[in-house]
C-alpha positions as CSV (number, residue, x, y, z in Angstrom):
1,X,0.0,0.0,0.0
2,X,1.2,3.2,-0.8
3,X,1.2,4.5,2.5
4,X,3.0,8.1,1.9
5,X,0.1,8.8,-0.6
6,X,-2.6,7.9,1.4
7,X,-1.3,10.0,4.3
8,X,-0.4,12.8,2.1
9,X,-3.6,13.2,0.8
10,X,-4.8,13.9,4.4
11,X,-1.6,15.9,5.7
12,X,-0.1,17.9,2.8
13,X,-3.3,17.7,0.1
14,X,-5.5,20.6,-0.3
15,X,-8.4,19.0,-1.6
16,X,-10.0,20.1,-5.0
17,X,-13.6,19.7,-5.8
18,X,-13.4,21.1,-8.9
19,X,-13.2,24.7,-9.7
20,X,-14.9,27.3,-11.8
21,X,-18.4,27.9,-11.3
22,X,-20.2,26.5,-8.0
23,X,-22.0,23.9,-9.1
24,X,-25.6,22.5,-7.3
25,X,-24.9,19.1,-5.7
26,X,-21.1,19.2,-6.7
27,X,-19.1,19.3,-3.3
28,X,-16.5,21.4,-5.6
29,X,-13.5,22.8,-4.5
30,X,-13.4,26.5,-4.1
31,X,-10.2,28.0,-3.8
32,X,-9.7,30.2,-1.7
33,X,-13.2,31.9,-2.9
34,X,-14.9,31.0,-6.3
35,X,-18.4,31.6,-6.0
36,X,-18.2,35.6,-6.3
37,X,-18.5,37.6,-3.1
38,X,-15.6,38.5,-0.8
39,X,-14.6,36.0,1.8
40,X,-14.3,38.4,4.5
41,X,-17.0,41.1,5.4
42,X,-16.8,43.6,8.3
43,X,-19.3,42.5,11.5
44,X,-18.6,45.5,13.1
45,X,-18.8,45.4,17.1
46,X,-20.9,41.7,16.9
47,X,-19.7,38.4,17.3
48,X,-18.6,36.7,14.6
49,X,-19.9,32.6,13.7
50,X,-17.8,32.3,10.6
51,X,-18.8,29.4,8.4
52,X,-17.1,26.7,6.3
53,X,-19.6,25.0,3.9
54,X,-19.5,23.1,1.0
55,X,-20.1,24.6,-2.3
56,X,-23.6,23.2,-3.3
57,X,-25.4,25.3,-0.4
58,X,-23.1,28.4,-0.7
59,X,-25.7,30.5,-2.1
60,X,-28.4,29.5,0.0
61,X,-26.1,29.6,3.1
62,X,-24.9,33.3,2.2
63,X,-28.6,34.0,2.1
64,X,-29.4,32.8,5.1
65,X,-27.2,34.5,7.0
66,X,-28.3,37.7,5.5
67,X,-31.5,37.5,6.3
68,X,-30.7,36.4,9.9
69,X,-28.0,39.0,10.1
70,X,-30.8,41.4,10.0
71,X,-33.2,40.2,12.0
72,X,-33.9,40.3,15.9
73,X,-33.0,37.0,16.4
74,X,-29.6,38.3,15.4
75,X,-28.6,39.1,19.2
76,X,-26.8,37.2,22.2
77,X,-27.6,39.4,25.5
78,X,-26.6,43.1,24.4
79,X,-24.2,42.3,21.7
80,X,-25.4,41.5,17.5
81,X,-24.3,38.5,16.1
82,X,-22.9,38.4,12.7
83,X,-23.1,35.2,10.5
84,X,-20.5,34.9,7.3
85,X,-20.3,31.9,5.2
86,X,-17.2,30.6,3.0
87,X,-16.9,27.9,0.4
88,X,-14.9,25.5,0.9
89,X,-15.2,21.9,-0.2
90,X,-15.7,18.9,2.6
91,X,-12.7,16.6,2.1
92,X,-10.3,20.0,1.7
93,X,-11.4,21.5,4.8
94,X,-11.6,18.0,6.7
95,X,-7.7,18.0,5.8
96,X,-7.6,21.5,7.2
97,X,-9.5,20.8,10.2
98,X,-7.3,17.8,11.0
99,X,-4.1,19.3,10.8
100,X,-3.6,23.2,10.1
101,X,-6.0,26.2,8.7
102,X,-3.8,28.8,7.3
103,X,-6.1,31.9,7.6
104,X,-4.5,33.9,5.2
105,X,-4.5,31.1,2.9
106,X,-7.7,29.4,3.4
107,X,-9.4,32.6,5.3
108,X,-11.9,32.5,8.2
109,X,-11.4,29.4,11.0
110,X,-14.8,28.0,11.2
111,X,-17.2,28.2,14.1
112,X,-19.6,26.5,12.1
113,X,-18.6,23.9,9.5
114,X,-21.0,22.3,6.9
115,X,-19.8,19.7,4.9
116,X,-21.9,17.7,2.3
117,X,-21.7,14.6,4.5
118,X,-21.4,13.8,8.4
119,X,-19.1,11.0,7.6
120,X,-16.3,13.8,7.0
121,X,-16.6,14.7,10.3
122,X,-15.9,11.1,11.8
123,X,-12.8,11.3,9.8
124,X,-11.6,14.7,11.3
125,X,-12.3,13.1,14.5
126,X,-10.3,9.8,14.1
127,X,-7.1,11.6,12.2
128,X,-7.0,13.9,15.5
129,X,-7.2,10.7,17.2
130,X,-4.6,9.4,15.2
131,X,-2.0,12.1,16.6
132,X,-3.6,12.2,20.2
133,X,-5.7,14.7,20.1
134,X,-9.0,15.8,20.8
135,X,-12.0,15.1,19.0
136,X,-13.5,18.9,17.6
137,X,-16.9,17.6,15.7
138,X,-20.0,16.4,18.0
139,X,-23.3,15.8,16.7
140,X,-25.3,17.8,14.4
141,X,-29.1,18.0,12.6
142,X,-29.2,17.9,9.1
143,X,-29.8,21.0,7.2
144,X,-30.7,19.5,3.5
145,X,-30.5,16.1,2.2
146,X,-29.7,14.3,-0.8
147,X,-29.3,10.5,-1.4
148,X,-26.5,8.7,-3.4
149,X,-27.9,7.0,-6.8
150,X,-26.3,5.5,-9.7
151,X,-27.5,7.9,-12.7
152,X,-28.1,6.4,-15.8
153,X,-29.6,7.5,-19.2
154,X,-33.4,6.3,-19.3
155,X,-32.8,4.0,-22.6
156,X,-30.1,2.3,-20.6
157,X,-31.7,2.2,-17.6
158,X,-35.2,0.5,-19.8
159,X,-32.9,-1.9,-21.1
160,X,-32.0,-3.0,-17.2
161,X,-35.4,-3.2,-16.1
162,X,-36.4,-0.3,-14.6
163,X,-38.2,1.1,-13.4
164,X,-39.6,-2.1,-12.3
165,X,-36.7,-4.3,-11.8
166,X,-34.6,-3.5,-8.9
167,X,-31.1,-2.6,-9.6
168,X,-27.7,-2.6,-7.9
169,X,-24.4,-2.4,-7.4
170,X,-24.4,-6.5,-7.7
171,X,-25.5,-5.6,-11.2
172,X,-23.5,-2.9,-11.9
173,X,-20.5,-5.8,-10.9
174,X,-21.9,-8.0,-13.3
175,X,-21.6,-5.6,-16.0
176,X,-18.3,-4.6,-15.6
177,X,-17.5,-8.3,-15.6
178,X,-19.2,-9.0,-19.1
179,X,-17.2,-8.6,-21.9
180,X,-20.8,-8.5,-24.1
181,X,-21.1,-5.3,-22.4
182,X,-24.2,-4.0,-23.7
183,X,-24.6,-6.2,-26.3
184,X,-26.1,-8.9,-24.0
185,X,-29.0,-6.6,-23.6
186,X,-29.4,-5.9,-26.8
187,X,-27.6,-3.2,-27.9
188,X,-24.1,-3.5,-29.7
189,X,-24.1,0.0,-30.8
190,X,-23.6,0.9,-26.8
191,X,-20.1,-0.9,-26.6
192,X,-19.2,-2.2,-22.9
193,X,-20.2,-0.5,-19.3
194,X,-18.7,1.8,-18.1
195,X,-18.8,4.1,-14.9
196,X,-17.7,7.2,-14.0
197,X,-16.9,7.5,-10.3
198,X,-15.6,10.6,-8.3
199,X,-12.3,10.5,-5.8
200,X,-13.5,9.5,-2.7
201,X,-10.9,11.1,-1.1
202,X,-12.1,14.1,-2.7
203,X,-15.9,13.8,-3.2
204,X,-18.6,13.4,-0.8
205,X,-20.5,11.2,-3.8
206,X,-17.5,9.7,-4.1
207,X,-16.8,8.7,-0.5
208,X,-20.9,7.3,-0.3
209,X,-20.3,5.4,-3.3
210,X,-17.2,3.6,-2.1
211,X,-18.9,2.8,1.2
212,X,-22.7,1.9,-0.5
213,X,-20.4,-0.8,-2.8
214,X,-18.3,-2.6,0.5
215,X,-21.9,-2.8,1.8
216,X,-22.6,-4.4,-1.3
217,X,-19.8,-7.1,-0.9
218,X,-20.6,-8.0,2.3
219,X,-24.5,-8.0,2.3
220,X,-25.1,-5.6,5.1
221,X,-26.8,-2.3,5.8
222,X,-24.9,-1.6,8.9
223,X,-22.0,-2.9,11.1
224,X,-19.7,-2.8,8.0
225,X,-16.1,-3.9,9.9
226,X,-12.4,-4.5,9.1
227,X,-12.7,-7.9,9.2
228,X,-15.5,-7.7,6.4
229,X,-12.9,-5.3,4.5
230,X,-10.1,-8.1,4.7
231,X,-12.5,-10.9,3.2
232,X,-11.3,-11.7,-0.3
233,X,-14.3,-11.9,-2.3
234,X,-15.0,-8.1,-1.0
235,X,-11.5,-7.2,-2.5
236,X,-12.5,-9.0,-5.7
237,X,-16.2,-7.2,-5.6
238,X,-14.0,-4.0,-5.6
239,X,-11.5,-4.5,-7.8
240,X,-13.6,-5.5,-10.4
241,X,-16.3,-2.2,-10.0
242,X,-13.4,0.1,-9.9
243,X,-12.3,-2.2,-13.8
244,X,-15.1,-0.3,-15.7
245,X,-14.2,3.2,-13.7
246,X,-13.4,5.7,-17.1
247,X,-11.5,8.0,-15.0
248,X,-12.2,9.3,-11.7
249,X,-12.3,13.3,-10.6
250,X,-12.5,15.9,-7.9
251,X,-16.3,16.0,-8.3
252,X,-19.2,14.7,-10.6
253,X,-19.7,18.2,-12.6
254,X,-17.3,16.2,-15.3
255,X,-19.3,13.6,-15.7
256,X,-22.3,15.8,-15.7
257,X,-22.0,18.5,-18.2
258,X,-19.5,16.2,-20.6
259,X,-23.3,13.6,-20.7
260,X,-25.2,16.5,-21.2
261,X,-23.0,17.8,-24.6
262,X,-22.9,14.5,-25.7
263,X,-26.5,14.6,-25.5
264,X,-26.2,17.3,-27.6
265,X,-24.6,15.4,-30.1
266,X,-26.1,11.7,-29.7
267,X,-23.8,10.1,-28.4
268,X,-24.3,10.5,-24.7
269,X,-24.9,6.5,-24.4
270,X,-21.8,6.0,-25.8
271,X,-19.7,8.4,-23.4
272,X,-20.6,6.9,-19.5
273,X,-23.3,4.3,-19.1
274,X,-23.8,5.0,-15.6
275,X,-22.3,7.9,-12.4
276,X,-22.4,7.6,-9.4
277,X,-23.9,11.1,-7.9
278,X,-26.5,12.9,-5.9
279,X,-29.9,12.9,-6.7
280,X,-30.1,16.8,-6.8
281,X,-27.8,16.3,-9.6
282,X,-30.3,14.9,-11.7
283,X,-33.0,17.3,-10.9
284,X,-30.6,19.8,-11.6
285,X,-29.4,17.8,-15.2
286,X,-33.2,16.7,-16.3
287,X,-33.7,21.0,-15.8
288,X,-31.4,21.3,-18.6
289,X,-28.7,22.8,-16.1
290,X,-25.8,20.2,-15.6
291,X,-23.7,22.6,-13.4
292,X,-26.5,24.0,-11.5
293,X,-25.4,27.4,-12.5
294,X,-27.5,29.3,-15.1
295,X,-25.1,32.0,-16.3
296,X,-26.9,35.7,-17.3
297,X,-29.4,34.9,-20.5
298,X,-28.8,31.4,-19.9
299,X,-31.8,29.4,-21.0
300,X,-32.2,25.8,-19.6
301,X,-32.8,23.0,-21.9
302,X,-34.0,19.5,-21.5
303,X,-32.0,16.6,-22.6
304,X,-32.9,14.5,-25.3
305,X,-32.5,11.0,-23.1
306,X,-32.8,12.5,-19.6
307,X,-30.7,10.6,-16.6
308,X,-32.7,8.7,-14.1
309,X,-31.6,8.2,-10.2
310,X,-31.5,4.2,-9.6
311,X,-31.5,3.6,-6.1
312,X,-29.4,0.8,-4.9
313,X,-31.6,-2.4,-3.8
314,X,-28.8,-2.8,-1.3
315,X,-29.2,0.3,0.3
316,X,-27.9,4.0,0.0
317,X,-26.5,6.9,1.9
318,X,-27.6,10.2,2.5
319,X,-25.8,13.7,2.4
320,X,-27.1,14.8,5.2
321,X,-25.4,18.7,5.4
322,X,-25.0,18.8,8.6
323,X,-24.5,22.3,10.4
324,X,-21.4,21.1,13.1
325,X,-20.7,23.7,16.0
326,X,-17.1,22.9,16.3
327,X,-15.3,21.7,19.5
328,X,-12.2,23.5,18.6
329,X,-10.0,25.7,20.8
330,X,-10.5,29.1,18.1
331,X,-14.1,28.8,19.2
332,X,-15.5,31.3,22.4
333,X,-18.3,30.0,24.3
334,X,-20.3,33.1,22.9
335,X,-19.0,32.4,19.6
336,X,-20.6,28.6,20.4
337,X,-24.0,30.4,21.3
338,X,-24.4,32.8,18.7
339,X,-23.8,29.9,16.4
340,X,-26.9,28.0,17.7
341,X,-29.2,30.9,17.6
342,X,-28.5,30.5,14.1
343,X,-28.7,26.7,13.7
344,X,-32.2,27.0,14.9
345,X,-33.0,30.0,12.4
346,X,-32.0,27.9,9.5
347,X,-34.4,24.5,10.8
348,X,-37.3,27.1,10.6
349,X,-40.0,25.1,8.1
350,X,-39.9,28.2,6.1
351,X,-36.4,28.0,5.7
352,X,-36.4,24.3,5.3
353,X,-38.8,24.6,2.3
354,X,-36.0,27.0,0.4
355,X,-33.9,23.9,-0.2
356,X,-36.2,22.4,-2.1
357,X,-35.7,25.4,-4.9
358,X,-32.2,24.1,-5.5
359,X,-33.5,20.2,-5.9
360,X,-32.5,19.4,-2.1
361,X,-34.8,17.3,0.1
362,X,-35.3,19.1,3.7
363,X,-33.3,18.3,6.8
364,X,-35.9,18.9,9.0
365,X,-38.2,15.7,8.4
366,X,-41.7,17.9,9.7
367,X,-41.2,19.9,5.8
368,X,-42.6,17.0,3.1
369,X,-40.7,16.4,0.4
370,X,-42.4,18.3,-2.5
371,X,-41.7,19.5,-6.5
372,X,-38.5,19.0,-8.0
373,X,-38.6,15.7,-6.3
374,X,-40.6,13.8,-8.5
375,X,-41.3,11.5,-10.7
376,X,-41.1,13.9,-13.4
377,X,-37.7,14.6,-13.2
378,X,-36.1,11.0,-13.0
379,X,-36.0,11.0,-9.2
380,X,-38.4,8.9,-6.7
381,X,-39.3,11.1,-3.4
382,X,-40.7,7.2,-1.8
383,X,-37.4,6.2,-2.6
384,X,-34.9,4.7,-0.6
385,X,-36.1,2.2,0.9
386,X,-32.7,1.4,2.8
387,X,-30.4,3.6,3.9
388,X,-27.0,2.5,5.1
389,X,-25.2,3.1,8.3
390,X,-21.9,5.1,8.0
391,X,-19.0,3.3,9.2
392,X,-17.2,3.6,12.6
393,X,-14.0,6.3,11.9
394,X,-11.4,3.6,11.5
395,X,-13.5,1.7,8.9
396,X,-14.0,4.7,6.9
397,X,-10.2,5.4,7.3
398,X,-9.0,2.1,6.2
399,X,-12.1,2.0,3.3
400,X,-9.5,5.0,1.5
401,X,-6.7,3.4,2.1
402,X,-7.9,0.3,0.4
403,X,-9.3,2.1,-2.3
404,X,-6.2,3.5,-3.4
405,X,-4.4,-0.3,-4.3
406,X,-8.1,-0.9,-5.5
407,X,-8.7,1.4,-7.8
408,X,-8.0,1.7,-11.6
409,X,-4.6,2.1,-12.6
410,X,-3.4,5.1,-14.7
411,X,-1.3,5.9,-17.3
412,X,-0.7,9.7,-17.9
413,X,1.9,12.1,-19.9
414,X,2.4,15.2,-18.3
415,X,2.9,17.5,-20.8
416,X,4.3,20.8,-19.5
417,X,4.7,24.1,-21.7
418,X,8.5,25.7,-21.1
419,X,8.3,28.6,-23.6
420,X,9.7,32.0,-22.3
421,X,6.9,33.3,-20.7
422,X,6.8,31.0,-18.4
423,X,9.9,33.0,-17.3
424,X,7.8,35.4,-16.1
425,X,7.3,36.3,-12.5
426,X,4.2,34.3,-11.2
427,X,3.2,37.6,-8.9
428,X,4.0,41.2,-10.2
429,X,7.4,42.3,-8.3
430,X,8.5,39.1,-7.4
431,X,11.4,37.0,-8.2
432,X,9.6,33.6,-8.2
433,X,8.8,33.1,-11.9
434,X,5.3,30.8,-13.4
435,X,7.5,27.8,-14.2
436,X,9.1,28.1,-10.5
437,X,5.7,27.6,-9.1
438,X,4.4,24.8,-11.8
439,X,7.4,22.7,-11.0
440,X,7.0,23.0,-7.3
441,X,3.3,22.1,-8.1
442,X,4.2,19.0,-10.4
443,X,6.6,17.6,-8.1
444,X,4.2,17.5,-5.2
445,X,1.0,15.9,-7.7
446,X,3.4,12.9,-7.6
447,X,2.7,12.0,-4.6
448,X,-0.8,11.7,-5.8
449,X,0.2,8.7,-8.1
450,X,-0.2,5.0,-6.8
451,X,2.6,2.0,-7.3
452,X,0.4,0.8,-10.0
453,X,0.4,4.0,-12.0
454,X,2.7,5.0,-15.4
455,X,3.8,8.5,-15.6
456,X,5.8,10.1,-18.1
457,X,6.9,13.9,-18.8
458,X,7.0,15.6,-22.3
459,X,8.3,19.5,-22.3
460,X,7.4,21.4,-25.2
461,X,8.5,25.2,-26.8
462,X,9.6,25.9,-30.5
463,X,13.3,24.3,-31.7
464,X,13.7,22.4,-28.5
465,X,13.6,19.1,-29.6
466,X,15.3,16.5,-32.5
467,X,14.7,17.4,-36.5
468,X,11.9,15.0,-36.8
469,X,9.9,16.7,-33.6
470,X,11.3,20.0,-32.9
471,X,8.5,21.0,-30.8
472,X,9.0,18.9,-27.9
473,X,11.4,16.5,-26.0
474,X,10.5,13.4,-23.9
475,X,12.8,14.2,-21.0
476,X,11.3,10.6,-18.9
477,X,9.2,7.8,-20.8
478,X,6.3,6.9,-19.3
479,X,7.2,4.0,-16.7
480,X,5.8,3.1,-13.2
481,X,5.7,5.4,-11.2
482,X,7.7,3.8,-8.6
483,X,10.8,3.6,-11.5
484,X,10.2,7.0,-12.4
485,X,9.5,9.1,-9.6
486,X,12.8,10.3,-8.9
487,X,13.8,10.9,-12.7
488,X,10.6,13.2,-12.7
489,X,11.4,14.8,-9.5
490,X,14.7,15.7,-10.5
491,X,13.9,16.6,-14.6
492,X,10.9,18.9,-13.1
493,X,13.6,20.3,-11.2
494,X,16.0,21.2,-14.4
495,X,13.2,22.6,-16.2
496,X,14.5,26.2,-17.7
497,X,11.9,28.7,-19.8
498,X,13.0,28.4,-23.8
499,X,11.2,29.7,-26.8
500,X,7.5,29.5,-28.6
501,X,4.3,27.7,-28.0
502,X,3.9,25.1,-30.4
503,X,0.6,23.9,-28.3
504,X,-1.7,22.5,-31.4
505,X,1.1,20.3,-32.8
506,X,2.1,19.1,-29.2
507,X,-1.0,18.2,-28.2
508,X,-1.8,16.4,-31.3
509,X,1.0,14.1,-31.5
510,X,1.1,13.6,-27.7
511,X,-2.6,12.1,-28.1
512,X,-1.5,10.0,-31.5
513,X,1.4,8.6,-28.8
514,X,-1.0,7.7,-26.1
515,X,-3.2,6.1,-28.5
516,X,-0.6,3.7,-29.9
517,X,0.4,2.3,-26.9
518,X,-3.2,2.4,-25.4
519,X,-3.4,0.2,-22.1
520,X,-6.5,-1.5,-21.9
521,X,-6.7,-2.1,-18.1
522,X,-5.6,1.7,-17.3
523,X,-6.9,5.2,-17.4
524,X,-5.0,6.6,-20.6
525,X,-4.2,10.6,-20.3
526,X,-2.4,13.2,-21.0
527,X,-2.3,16.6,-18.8
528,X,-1.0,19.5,-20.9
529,X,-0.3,22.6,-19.2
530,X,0.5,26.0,-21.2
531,X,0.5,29.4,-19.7
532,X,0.4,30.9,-23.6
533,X,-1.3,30.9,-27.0
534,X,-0.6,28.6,-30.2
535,X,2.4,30.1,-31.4
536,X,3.3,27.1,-33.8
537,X,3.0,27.2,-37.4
538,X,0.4,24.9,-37.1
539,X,-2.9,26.9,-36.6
540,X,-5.5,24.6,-37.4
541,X,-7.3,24.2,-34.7
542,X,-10.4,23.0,-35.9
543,X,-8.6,20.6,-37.9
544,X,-6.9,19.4,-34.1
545,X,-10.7,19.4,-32.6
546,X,-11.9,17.0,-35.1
547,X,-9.6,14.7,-35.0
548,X,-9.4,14.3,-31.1
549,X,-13.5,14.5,-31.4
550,X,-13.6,11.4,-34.2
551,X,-10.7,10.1,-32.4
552,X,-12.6,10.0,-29.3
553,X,-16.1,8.5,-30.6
554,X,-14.2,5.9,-32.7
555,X,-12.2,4.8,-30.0
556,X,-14.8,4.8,-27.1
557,X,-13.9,1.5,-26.3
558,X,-10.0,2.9,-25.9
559,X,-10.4,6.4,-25.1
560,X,-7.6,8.9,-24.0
561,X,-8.6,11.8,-22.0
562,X,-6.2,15.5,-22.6
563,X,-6.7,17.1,-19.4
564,X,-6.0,21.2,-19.9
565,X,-4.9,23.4,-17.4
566,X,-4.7,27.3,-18.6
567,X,-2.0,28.6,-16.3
568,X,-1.4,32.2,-16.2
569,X,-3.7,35.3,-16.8
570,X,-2.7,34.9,-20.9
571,X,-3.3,31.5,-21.4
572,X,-5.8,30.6,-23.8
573,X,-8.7,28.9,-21.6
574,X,-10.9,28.9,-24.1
575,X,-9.0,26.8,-26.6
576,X,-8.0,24.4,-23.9
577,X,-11.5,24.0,-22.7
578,X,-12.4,23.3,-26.2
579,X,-9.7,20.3,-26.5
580,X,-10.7,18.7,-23.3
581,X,-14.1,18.5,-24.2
582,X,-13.2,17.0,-27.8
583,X,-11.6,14.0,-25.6
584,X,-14.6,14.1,-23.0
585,X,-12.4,15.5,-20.5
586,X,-12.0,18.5,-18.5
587,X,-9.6,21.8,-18.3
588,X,-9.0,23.6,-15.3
589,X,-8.5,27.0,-14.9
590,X,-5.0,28.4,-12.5
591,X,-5.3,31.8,-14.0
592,X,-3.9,32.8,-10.6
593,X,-0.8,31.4,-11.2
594,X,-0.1,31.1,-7.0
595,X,-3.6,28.7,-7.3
596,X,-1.5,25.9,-9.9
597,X,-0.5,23.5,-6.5
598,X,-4.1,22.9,-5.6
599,X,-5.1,23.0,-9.4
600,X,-2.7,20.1,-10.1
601,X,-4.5,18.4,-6.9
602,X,-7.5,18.8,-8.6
603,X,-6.0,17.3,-11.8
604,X,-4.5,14.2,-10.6
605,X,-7.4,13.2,-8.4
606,X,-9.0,12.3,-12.1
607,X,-6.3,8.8,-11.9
């Protein structure tokens, strides 16, 4: 087991639920501040209950503590209280919680914290415990909930059963065993199963699913154990789900909005068969609004083949949001007051019913579940019928730590632009330059990698390379990662700005590579970073698109994902959002340049 990675995921990651917009049911990562609005506002004189919650409620939460803000209930004795909320996502601030919250980093300590799942506080608890210290997360209401479901197109969903037939993850297992694929249910033209599945140490939906699926192998709803984690047959059971995993990710906005413009196209039944996500994600999909975000002007529209929630026969979990008054030693008693004052404002019934706007089921169980959750939209308000029991602490600790020998190897190129500019200071009037900070970034997203990964590094700028590929060089092949870590440590080190941007021609041979020596049992990849514009001769970029596009659909079976990240306020995200997307993948924006360590996080958790 790669133990350093596991434990550096918890002690040195800053998690990354994906970035850009918030999204609606994506516990995203929001970095320091992504969802508009400062951070920090001025309470005056009053006493402060700072909050930490995850990204999904952030506009409702902000909201809420307007209104309360100005209202009489807003007092403790003779002094106002002032509520503030943050975003930050659940696994990234259980990491802070459990070791150290840089506040002018990472802003605000919490008094309140409000991740997507209680689960995440049993895991701050047990890595306190871990070092000997005290628990800071007690018990908590739930504010909004949401159950985990395995979406899935409606035609492919029919062709299961449902909605009659009662589905699972044993079925799910058995589809990812069958090389028919979907051809034993009679359709060829689908090509084999496969699932798209979020990081769990990353994703709330991710985490649930991971559990939900052990619970699966062992044929329980509750009392899940180590011992029942050490039986074979529940490694096998594991093993094999995570087989027909097309790549993983910080949250399930990928999967989301990548269905939703194949949809667009036809071909969303041969991009993912299933996800594993919320159910307020397909309220929010079946609206015609993947990311739960409508932009200015932005009309919603429908899908063609909406997604339907299946809710597993062995049982689910719910994100429960809980609103956690923490334990810690930043916290005054007054500070511990004020913030229960406004834990009972928020479980008012007309306060409750507000959640339901965003596709959220009430916390408070007294508010009935009404419109979006219907029928209507793919989603069954009588449904679950079982819901599973989180596991104690150390069973959820050691359930991602297995994971991370469990899961679907990788096979990735990094593929990192050294033209001049990235020469360039990363902050106005300092000496540290982009590339400084991108190698300092890249080294430390190797510790991301597990024994059973490949990694390789291509650096690319004009006239750097041989005669017969000027535009790049191939300074380590792609190899294990545990042959190759210290090459890559030490050529990242070497790395020295040079010359042009040759980005079209780079990425399109890099993909042509990764295609002809396509490894069936891995996820293939490439990550390209460029801080710059196409500078090559080579400026056919819609020529590039349609190949990786035609590439992509003809190879669906064999598909290689090119990962973007736009680093630097003149990189061209628009063009690297537009490559991604031709691969079904995803680019990430580090316009900030000082933002590219927790943007390569967010990167790497896709393997």
């Amino acid at each position: 087991m790669n133990t350093r990675r596991v434990r550096g995921l918890w002690i040195g990651m800053v998690a990354a639920l994906l970035l850009g917009a918030c999204s609606i049911g994506q516990d995203d990562v929001v970095f320091p501040d992504q969802t508009g609005g400062e951070v920090v506002e001025d309470p005056g004189d009053c006493i402060v209950v700072d909050l930490a919650v995850s990204s999904e409620k952030i506009d409702l939460m902000r909201d809420l503590a307007q209104e309360f803000n100005g209202s009489d209930e807003a007092t403790l004795g003779d002094r106002c209280i002032f509520a503030r909320a943050q975003s930050k996502a659940s696994g990234g601030a259980a990491q802070l919680l459990s070791s150290t919250w840089d506040e002018n980093a990472e802003g605000p300590r919490p008094v309140i914290w409000s991740p997507a799942s209680a689960a995440w506080g049993q895991i701050v608890n047990q890595r306190l415990a871990e070092r000997g210290e005290p628990a800071i997360v007690g018990e908590a209401r739930p504010f909004m909930q949401t159950p985990l479901v395995i979406a899935m197109p409606e035609p492919m969903a029919e062709a299961l059963g449902w909605p009659d037939a009662e589905i699972g993850w044993s079925d799910i297992l058995e589809l990812a065993r069958s090389e028919e694929g979907w051809a034993a249910y009679g359709h060829p033209e689908w090509g084999p199963f496969r699932l798209g599945k979020t990081h769990p140490n990353f994703s709330t939906s991710g985490m649930s699913a991971l559990i939900a699926q052990n619970y699966a192998a062992v044929g329980k709803v509750r009392g899940l154990t180590l011992e029942d984690l050490n039986r074979p047959e529940v490694d096998e059971f594991a093993r094999e789900i995570e087989s027909a995993v097309v790549h993983y990710g910080d949250t399930t906005l990928t999967f989301l909005n990548n269905w939703y413009r194949n949809d667009r196209r036809g071909t969303a039944l041969t991009y993912t068969s299933a996800a594993a996500v919320e159910e307020v994600s397909i309220v929010q999909y079946n609206r015609g609004n993947p990311d739960g975000v409508l932009q200015p002007g932005e009309v919603p529209e429908p899908p063609r083949d909406p997604l339907v929630a299946i809710y597993p026969k062995e049982g689910t979990l719910f994100s429960d949001n809980p609103l956690f008054i923490l334990e810690a030693e930043w916290v005054s008693d007054e500070q511990r007051d004020a913030a229960a004052l406004f834990e009972e404002f928020v479980q008012r019934p007309e306060n409750q019913q507000r959640v339901l706007e965003f596709g959220f089921r009430p916390g408070n169980i007294e508010v009935p579940i009404t419109e979006p959750i219907s029928l209507d939209n793919g989603v069954d308000p009588d449904q679950p019928q079982t819901t599973l029991e989180v596991p104690a602490p150390e069973v959820l600790v050691e359930l991602l730590d297995r994971w991370e020998i469990q899961r679907k190897a990788a096979r990735v190129l990094l593929v990192i632009d050294v033209s001049g500019s990235m020469g360039d200071p990363a902050v106005p009037g300092e000496q540290t330059t982009k590339l400084d900070l991108a190698k300092e970034a890249a080294i430390a997203a190797l510790d991301q990698f597990a024994p059973q990964d490949s990694v390789g590094l291509r650096i690319f700028s004009t006239e750097i390379g041989p005669s017969d590929h000027p535009e790049w060089v191939d300074v380590v092949p792609i190899e294990p990662i545990g042959q190759s870590a210290e090459a890559l440590r030490t050529r990242i080190r070497a790395l020295i700005p040079q010359q042009g941007t040759p980005l079209y021609t780079v990425a399109q041979a890099s993909y042509d590579q990764l295609v002809a020596d396509y490894d069936p049992v891995a996820i293939n990849a490439l990550v390209v970073l460029t801080d710059g514009r196409n500078e090559d001769v080579n400026n056919d970029l819609d020529g590039l698109l349609t190949r990786l596009q035609e590439g992509s659909e003809g190879r669906q079976s064999q598909p290689v994902r090119v990962f973007t990240i736009a680093y630097g306020e003149d990189a061209d995200f628009s063009t690297l959002e537009r490559i991604a997307e031709a691969t079904n993948a995803r680019a990430y924006d580090a316009s900030d340049p000082t933002s590219i360590n927790r943007v390569f996080t967010a990167v790497i958790a896709n393997f």
